[in-house]
DRENLUMGU-929534 format. One record per residue: z, y, x of N, C-alpha, C in turn; residue in one letter. Coordinates in steps of 0.001 Angstrom, whole numbers, plus 500000, padded with zeros to 6 digits. Last residue first. Layout:
N
+--------+--------+--------+--------+--------+--------+--------+--------+--------+------+
:     nz :     ny :     nx :    caz :    cay :    cax :     cz :     cy :     cx : code :
+--------+--------+--------+--------+--------+--------+--------+--------+--------+------+
:      Z :      Y :      X :      Z :      Y :      X :      Z :      Y :      X :    A :
...
+--------+--------+--------+--------+--------+--------+--------+--------+--------+------+
end
This chain:
228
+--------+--------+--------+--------+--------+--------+--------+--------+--------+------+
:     nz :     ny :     nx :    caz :    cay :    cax :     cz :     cy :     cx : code :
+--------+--------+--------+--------+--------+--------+--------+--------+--------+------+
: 506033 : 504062 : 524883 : 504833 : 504760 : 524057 : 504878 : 504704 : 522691 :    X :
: 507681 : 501095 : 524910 : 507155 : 502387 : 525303 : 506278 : 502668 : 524676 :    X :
: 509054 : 498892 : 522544 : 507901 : 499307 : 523716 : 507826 : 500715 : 523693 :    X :
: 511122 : 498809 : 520501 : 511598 : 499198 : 522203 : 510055 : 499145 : 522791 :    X :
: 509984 : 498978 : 518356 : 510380 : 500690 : 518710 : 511346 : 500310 : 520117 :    X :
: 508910 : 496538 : 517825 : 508061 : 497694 : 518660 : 508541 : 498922 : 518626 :    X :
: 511378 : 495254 : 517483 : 510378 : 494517 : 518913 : 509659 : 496422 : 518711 :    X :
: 511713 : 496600 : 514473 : 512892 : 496818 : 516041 : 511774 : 496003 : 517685 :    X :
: 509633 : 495062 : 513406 : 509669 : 496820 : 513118 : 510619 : 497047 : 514728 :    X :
: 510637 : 492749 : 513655 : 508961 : 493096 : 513895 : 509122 : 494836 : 514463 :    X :
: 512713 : 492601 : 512270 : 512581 : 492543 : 513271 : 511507 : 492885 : 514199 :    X :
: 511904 : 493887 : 509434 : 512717 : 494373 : 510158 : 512805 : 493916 : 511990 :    X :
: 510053 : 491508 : 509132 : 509413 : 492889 : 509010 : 510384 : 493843 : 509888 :    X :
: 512324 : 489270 : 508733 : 510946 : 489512 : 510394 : 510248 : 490953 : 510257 :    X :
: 513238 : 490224 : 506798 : 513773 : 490306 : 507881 : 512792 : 490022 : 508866 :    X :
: 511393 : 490291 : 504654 : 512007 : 491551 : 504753 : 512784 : 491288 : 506314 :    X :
: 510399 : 487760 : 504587 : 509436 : 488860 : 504856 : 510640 : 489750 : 505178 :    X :
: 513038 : 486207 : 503471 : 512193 : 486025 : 504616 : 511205 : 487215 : 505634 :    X :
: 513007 : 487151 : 501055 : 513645 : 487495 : 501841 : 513556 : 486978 : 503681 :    X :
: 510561 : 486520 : 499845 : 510941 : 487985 : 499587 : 511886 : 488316 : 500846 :    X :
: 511419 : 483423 : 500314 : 510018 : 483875 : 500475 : 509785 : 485233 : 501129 :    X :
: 513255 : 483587 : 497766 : 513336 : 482881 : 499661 : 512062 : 483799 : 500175 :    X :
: 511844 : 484452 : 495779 : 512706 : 485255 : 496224 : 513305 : 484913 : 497420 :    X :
: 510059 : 481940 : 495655 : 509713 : 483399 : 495249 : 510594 : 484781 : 495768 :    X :
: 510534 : 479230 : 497341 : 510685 : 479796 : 495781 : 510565 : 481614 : 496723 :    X :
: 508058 : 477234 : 498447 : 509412 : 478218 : 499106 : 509729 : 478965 : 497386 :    X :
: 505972 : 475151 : 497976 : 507252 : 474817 : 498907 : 508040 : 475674 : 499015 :    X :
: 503842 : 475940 : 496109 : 505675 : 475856 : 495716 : 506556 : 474982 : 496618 :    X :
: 501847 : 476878 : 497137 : 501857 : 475647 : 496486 : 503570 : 475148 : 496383 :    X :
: 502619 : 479832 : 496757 : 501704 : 479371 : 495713 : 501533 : 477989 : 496201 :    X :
: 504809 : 480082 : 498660 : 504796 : 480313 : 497120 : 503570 : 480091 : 496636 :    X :
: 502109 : 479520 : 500917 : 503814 : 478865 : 500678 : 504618 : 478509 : 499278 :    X :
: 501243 : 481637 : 500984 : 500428 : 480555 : 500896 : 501218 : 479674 : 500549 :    X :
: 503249 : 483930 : 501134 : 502232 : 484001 : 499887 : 501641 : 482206 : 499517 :    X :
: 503775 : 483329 : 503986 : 504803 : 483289 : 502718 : 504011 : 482736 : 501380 :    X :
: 501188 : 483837 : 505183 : 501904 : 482822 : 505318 : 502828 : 482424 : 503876 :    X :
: 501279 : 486413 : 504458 : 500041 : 485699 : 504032 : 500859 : 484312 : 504068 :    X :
: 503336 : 487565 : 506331 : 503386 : 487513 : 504788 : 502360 : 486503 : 504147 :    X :
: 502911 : 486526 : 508894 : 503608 : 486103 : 508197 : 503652 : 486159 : 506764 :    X :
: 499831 : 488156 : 509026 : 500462 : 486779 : 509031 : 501019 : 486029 : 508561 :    X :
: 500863 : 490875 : 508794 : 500216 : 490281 : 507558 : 499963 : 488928 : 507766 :    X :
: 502354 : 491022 : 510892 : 503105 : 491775 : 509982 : 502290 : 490581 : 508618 :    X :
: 500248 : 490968 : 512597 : 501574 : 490068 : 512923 : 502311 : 489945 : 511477 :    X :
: 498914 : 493058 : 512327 : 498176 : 492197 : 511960 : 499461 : 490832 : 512217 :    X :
: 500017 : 495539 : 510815 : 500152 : 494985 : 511350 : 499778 : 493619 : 511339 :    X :
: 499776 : 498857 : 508144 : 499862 : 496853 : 508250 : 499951 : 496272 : 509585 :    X :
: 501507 : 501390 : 508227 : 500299 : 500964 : 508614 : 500633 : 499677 : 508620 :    X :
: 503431 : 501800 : 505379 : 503278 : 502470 : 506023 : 501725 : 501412 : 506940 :    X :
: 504758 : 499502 : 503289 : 505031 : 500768 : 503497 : 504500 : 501365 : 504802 :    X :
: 504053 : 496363 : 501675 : 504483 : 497374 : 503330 : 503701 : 498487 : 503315 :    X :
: 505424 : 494443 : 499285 : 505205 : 495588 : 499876 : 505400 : 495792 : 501082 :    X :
: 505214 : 490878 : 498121 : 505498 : 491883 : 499576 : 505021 : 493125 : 499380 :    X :
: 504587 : 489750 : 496025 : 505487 : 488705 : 496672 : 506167 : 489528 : 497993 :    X :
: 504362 : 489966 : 492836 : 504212 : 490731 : 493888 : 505291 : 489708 : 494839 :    X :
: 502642 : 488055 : 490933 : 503905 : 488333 : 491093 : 503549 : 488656 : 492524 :    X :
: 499919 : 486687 : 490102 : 500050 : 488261 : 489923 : 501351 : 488477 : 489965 :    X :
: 499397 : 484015 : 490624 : 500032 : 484044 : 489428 : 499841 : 485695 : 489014 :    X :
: 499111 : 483867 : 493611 : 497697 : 483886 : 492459 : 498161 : 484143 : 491042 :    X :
: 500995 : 487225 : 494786 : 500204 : 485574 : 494471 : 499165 : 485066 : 493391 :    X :
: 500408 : 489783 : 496303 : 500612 : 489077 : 495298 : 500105 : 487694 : 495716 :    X :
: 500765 : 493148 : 498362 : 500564 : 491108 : 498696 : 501200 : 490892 : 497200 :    X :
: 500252 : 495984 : 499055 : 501108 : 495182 : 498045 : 500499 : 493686 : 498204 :    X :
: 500271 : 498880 : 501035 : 499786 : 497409 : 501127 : 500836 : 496662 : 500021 :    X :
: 499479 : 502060 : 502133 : 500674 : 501173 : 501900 : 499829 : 499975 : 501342 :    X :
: 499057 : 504664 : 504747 : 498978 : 503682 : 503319 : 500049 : 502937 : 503068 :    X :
: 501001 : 506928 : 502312 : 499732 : 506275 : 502887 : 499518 : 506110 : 504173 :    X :
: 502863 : 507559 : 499118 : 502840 : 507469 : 500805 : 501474 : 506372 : 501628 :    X :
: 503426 : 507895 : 497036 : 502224 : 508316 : 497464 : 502639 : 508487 : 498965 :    X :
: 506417 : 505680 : 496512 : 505619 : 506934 : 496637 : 504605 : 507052 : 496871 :    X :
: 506451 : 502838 : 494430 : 506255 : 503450 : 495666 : 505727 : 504757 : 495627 :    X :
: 505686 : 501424 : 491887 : 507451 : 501905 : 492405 : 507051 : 502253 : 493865 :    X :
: 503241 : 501027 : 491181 : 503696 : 500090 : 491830 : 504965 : 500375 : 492717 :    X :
: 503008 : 503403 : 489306 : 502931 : 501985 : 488813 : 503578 : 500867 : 490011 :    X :
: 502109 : 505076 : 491477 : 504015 : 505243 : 490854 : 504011 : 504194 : 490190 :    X :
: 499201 : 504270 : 492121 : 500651 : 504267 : 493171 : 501838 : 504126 : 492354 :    X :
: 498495 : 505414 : 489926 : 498508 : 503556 : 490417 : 499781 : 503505 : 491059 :    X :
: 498828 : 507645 : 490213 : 499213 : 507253 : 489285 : 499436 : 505647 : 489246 :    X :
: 496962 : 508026 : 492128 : 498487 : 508879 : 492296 : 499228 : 508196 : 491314 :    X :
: 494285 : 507732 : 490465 : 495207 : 507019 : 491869 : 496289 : 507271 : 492291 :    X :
: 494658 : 509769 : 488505 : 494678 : 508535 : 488101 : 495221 : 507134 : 489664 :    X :
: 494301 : 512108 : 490364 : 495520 : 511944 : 489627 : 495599 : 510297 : 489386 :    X :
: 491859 : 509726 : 491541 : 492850 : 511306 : 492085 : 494112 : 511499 : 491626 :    X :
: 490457 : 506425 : 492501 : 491131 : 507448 : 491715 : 491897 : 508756 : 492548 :    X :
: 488430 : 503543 : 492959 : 488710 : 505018 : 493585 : 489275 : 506191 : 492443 :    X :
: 488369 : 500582 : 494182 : 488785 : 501406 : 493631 : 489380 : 502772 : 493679 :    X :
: 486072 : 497986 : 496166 : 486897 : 499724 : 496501 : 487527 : 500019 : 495005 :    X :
: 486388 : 495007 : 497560 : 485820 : 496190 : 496573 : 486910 : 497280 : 496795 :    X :
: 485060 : 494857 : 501126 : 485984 : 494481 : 500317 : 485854 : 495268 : 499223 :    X :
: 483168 : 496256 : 503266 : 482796 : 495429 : 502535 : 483588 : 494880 : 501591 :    X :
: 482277 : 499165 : 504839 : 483657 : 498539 : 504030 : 482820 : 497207 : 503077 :    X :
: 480289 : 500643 : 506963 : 479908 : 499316 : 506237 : 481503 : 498420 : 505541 :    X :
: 481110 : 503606 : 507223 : 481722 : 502080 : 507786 : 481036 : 500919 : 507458 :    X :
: 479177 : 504790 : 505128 : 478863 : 505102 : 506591 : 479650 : 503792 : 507854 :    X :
: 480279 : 504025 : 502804 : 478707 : 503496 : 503336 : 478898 : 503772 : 504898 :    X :
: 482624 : 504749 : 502978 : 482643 : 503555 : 503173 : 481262 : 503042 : 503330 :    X :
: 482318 : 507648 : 503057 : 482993 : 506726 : 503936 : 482460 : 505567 : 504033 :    X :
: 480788 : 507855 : 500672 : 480143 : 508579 : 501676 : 480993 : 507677 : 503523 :    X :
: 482805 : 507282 : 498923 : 481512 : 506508 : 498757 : 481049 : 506660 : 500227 :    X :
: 485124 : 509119 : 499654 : 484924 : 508149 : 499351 : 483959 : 507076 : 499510 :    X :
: 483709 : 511470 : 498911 : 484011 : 511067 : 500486 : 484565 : 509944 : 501031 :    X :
: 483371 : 511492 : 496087 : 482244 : 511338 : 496803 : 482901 : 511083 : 498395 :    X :
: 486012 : 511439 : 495566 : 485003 : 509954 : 494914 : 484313 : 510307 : 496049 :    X :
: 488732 : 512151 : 496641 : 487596 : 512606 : 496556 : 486835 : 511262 : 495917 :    X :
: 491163 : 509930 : 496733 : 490524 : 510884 : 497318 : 489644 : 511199 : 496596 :    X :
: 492898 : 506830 : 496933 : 493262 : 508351 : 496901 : 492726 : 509233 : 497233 :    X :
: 491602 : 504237 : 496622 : 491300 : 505000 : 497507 : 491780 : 506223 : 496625 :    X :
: 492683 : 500569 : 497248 : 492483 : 501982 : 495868 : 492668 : 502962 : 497020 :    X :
: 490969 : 497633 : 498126 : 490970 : 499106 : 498243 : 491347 : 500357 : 497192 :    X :
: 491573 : 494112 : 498077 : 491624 : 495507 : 497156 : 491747 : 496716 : 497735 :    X :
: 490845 : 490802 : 498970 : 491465 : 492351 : 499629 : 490639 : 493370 : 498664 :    X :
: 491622 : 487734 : 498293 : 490685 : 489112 : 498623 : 491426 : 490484 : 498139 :    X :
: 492224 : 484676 : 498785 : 492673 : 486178 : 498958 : 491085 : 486820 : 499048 :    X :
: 491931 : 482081 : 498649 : 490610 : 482684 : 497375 : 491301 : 484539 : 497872 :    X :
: 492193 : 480740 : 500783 : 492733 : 480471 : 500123 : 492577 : 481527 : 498770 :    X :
: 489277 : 480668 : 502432 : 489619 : 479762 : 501859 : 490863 : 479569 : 500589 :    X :
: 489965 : 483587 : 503152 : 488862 : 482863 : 502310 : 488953 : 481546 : 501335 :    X :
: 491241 : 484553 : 505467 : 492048 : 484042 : 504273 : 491361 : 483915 : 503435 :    X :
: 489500 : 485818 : 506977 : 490226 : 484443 : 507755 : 491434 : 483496 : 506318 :    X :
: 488202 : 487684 : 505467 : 487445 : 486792 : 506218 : 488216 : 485619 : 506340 :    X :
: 490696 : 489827 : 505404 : 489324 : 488620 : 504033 : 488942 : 487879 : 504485 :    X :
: 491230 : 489584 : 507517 : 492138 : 488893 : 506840 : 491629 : 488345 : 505837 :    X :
: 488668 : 491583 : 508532 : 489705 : 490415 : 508967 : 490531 : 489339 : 508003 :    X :
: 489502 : 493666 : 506603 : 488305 : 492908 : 506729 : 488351 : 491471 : 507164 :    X :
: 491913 : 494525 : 507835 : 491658 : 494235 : 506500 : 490561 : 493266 : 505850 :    X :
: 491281 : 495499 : 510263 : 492013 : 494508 : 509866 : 492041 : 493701 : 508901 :    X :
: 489968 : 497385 : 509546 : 489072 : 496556 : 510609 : 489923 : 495070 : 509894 :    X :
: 491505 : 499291 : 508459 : 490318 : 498822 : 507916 : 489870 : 497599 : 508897 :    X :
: 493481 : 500438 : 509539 : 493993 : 498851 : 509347 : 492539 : 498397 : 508407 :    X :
: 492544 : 502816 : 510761 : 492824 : 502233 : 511620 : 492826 : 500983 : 510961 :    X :
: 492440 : 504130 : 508475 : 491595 : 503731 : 509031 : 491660 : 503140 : 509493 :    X :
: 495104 : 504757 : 507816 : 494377 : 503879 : 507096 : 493347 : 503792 : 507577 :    X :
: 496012 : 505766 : 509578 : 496149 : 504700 : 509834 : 495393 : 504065 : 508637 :    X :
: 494535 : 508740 : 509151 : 494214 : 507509 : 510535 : 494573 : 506342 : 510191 :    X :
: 493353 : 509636 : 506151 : 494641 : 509087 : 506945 : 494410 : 507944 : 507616 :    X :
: 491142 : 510618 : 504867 : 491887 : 511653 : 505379 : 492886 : 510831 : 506593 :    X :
: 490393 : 508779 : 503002 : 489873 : 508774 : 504062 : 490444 : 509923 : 505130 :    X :
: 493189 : 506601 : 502043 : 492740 : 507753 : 502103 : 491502 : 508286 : 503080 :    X :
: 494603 : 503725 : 500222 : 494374 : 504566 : 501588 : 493748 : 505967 : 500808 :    X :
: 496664 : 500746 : 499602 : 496790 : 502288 : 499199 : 495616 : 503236 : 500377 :    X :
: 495697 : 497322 : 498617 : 495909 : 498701 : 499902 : 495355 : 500137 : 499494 :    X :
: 496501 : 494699 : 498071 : 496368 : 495303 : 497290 : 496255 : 496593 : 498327 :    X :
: 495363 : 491697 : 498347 : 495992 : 491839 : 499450 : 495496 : 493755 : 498568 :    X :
: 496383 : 488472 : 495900 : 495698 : 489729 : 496486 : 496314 : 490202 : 497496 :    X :
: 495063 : 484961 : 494337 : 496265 : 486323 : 495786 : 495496 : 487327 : 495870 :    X :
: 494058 : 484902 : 491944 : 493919 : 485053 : 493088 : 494923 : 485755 : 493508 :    X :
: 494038 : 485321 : 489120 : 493832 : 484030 : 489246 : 493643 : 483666 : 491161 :    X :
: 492412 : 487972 : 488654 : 493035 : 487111 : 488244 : 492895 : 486131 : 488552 :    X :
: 490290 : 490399 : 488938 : 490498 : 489682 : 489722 : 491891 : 488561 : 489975 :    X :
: 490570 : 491870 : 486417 : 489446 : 491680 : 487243 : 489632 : 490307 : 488359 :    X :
: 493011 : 492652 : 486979 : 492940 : 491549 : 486123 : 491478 : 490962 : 486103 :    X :
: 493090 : 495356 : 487710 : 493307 : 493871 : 489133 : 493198 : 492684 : 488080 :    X :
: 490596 : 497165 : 486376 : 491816 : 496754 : 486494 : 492168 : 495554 : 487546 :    X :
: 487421 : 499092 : 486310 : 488465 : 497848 : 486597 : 490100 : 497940 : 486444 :    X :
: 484894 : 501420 : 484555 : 486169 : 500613 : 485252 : 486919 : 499405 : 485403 :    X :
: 481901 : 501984 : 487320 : 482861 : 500978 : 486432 : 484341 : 500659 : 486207 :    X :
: 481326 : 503394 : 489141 : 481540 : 503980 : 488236 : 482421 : 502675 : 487086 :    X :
: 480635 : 501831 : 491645 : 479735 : 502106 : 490536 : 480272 : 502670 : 489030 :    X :
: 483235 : 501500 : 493435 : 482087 : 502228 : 493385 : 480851 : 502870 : 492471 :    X :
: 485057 : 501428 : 489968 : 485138 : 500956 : 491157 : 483526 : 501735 : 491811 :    X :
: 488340 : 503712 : 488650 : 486507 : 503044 : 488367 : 486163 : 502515 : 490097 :    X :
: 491304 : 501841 : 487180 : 490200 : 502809 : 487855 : 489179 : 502446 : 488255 :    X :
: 493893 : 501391 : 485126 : 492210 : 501301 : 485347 : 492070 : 502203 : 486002 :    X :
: 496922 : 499277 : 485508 : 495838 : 500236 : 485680 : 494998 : 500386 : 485331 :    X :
: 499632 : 497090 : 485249 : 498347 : 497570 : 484402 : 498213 : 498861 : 484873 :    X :
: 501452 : 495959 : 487884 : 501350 : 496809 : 486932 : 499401 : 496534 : 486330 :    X :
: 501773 : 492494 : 489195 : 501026 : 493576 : 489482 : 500710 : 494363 : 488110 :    X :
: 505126 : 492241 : 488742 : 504481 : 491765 : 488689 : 503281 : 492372 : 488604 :    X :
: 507742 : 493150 : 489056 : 507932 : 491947 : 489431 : 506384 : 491158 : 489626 :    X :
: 507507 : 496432 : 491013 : 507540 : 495448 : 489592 : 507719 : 494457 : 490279 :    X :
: 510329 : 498585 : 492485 : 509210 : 497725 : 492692 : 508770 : 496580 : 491500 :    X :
: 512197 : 501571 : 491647 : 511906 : 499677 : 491230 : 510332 : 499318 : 491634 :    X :
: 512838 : 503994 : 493431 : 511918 : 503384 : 492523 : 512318 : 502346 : 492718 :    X :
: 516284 : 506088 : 493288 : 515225 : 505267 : 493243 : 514548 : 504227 : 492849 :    X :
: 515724 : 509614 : 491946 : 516074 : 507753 : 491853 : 515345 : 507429 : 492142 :    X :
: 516003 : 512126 : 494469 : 515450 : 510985 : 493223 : 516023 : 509990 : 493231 :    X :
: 518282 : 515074 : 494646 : 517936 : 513148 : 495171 : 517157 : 512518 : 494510 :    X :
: 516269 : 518230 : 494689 : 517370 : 517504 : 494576 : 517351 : 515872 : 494870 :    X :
: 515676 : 519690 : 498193 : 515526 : 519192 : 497129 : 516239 : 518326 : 496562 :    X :
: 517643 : 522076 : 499432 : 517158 : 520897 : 499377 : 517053 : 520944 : 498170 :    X :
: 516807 : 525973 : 499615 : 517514 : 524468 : 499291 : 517040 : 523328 : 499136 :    X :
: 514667 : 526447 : 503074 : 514822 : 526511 : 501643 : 516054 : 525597 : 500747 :    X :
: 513753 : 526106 : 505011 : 515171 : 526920 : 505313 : 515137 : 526733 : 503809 :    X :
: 511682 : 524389 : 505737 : 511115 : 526128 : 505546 : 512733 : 527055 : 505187 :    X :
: 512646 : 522433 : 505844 : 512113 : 522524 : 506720 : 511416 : 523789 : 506906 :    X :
: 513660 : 521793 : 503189 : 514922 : 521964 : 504453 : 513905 : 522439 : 505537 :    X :
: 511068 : 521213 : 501586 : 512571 : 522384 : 501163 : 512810 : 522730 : 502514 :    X :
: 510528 : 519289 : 502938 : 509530 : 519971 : 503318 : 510971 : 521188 : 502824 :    X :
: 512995 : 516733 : 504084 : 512238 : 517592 : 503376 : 511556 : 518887 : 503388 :    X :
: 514262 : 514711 : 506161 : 513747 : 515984 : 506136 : 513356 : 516479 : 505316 :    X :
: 515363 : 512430 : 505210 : 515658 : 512524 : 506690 : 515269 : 514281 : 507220 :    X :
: 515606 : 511571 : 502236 : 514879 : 512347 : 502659 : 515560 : 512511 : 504195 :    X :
: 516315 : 507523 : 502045 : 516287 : 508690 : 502108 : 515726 : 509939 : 502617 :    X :
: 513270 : 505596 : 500040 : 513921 : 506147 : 501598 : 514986 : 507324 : 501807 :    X :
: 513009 : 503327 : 497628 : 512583 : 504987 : 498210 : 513603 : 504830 : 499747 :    X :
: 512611 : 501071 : 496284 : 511873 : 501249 : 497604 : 512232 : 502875 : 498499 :    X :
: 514831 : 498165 : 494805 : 513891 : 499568 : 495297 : 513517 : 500399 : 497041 :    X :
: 512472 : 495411 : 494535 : 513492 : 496043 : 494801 : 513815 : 497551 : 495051 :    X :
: 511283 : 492972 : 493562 : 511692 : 493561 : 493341 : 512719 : 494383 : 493545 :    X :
: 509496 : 493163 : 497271 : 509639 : 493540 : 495475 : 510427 : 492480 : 494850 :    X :
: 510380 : 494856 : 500280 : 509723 : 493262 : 499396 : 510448 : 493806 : 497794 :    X :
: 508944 : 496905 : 502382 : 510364 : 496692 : 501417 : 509297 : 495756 : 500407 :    X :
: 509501 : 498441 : 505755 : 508762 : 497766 : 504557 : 509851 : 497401 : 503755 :    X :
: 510556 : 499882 : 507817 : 509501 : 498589 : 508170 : 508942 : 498115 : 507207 :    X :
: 510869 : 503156 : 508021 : 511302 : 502114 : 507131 : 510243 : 501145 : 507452 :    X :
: 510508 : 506059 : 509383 : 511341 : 504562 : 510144 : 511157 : 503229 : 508902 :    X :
: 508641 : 507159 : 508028 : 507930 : 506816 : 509171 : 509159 : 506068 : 510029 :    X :
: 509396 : 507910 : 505172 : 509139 : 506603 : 505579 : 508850 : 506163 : 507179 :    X :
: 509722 : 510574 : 504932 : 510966 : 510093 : 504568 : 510671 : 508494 : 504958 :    X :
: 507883 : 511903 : 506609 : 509279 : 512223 : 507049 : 510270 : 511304 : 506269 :    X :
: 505344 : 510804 : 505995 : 505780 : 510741 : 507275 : 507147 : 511302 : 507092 :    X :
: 505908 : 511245 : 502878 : 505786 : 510108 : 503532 : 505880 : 510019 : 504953 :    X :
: 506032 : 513913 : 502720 : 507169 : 513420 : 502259 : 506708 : 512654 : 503031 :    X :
: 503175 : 514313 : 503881 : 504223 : 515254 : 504456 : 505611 : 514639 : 503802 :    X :
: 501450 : 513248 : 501358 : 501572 : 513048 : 502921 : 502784 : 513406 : 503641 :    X :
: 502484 : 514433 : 499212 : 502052 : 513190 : 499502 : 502563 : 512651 : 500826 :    X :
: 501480 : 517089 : 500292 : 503023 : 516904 : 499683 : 502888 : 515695 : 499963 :    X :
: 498601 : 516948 : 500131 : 499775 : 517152 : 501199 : 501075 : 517233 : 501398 :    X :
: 497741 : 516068 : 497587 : 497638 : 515134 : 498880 : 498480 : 515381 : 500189 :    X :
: 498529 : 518157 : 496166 : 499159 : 516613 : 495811 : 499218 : 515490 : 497441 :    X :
: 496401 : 519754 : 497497 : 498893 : 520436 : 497445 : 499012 : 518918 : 497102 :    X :
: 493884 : 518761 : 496535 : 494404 : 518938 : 498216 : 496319 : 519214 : 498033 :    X :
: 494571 : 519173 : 494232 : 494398 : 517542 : 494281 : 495124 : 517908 : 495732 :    X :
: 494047 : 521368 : 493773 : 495187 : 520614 : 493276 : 495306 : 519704 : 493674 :    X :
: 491912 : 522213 : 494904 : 492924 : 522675 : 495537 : 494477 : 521975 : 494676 :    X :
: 490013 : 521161 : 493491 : 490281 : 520559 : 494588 : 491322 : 521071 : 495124 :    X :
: 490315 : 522451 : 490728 : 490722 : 520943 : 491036 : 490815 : 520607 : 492980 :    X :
: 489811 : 524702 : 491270 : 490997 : 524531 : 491105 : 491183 : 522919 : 491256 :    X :
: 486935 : 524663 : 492234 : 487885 : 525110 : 493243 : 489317 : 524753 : 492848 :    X :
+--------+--------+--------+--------+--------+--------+--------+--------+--------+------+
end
């Protein structure tokens, strides 16, 4: 009971910062920092004093050292999978949009094959609802599944436990894109694009960075004029 009720206050703090301090930010390319200001805090929102400012996080230059165990109990690290672009994704089975960009996700393995991408799941949750998810979806990309230790990936990669969220590398393991909040299949285009770009060295690394960050921004402004 105590663990789950720890884990559950992590997951809802988690949550509850991230829709209030990210649900305007379009994304943020590495190395750079990422936090948001608080627009609300849970403090201010029960009349309480604010909380005090964090610093903010540094995005690495290059995909952090982890381990967490993958469906079968095994553990991994992304070095596992060296020598490849990755498409790196924070979720939860708790959180729609991470559901929602599963389909997608799949997708993008599929249509970015050729250029050796494959798509990474670290799953913030429960193991077993976890497992129990992704059999019941048929998830076919590998899963990595941590609690504290997944909370912990996350701050490795200078981003809050905000969900989800999505890290793009190149085959080298230099982070080439963070996006903060649900993926967009427009959104992962272009970046994929970029990625494909920096790895046969027509765009240098930080062109590239800055590229993403302004169509993300523009991307982000096209859909807060559609209705609904």
């Amino acid at each position: 009971m105590q663990r789950f009720l720890a884990l559950a206050a992590i997951l809802l703090l988690a949550g509850l910062a991230g829709f209030l301090g990210y649900r305007s930010m379009s994304g943020a390319t590495g190395p750079v920092a990422s936090a948001a200001p608080d627009a609300a805090s849970p403090a201010a929102a029960n009349g309480s004093d604010p909380l005090p400012t964090r610093p903010a996080r540094v995005i690495p230059e290059r995909l952090p050292e982890f381990t967490l165990a993958d469906r079968d109990g095994v553990p991994r690290t992304l070095a596992h999978w060296a020598g490849r672009p990755l498409l790196v994704n924070f979720w939860a089975t708790w959180c729609a949009p991470c559901r929602r960009e599963i389909p997608l996700l799949t997708s993008l393995r599929r249509q970015y094959a050729a250029d050796g991408l494959e798509v990474i799941g670290i799953a913030v949750d429960f193991r077993e609802d976890v497992l129990k998810y992704a059999q019941d979806i048929g998830l076919e990309y590998p899963l990595l599944i941590g609690e504290q230790d997944g909370l912990d990936a996350a701050a490795a990669f200078g981003v809050d436990p905000v969900f989800p969220f999505s890290i793009f590398s190149d085959a080298q393991g230099r982070i080439v894109a963070v996006r903060v909040g649900e993926l967009h299949a427009d959104e992962a285009a272009f970046i994929l694009e970029r990625v494909r770009e920096v790895g046969a060295d027509r765009v240098e690394l930080a062109v590239a960075q800055q590229q993403i960050a302004d169509e993300l921004r523009e991307l982000a402004a096209k859909r807060a004029q559609v209705p609904g």
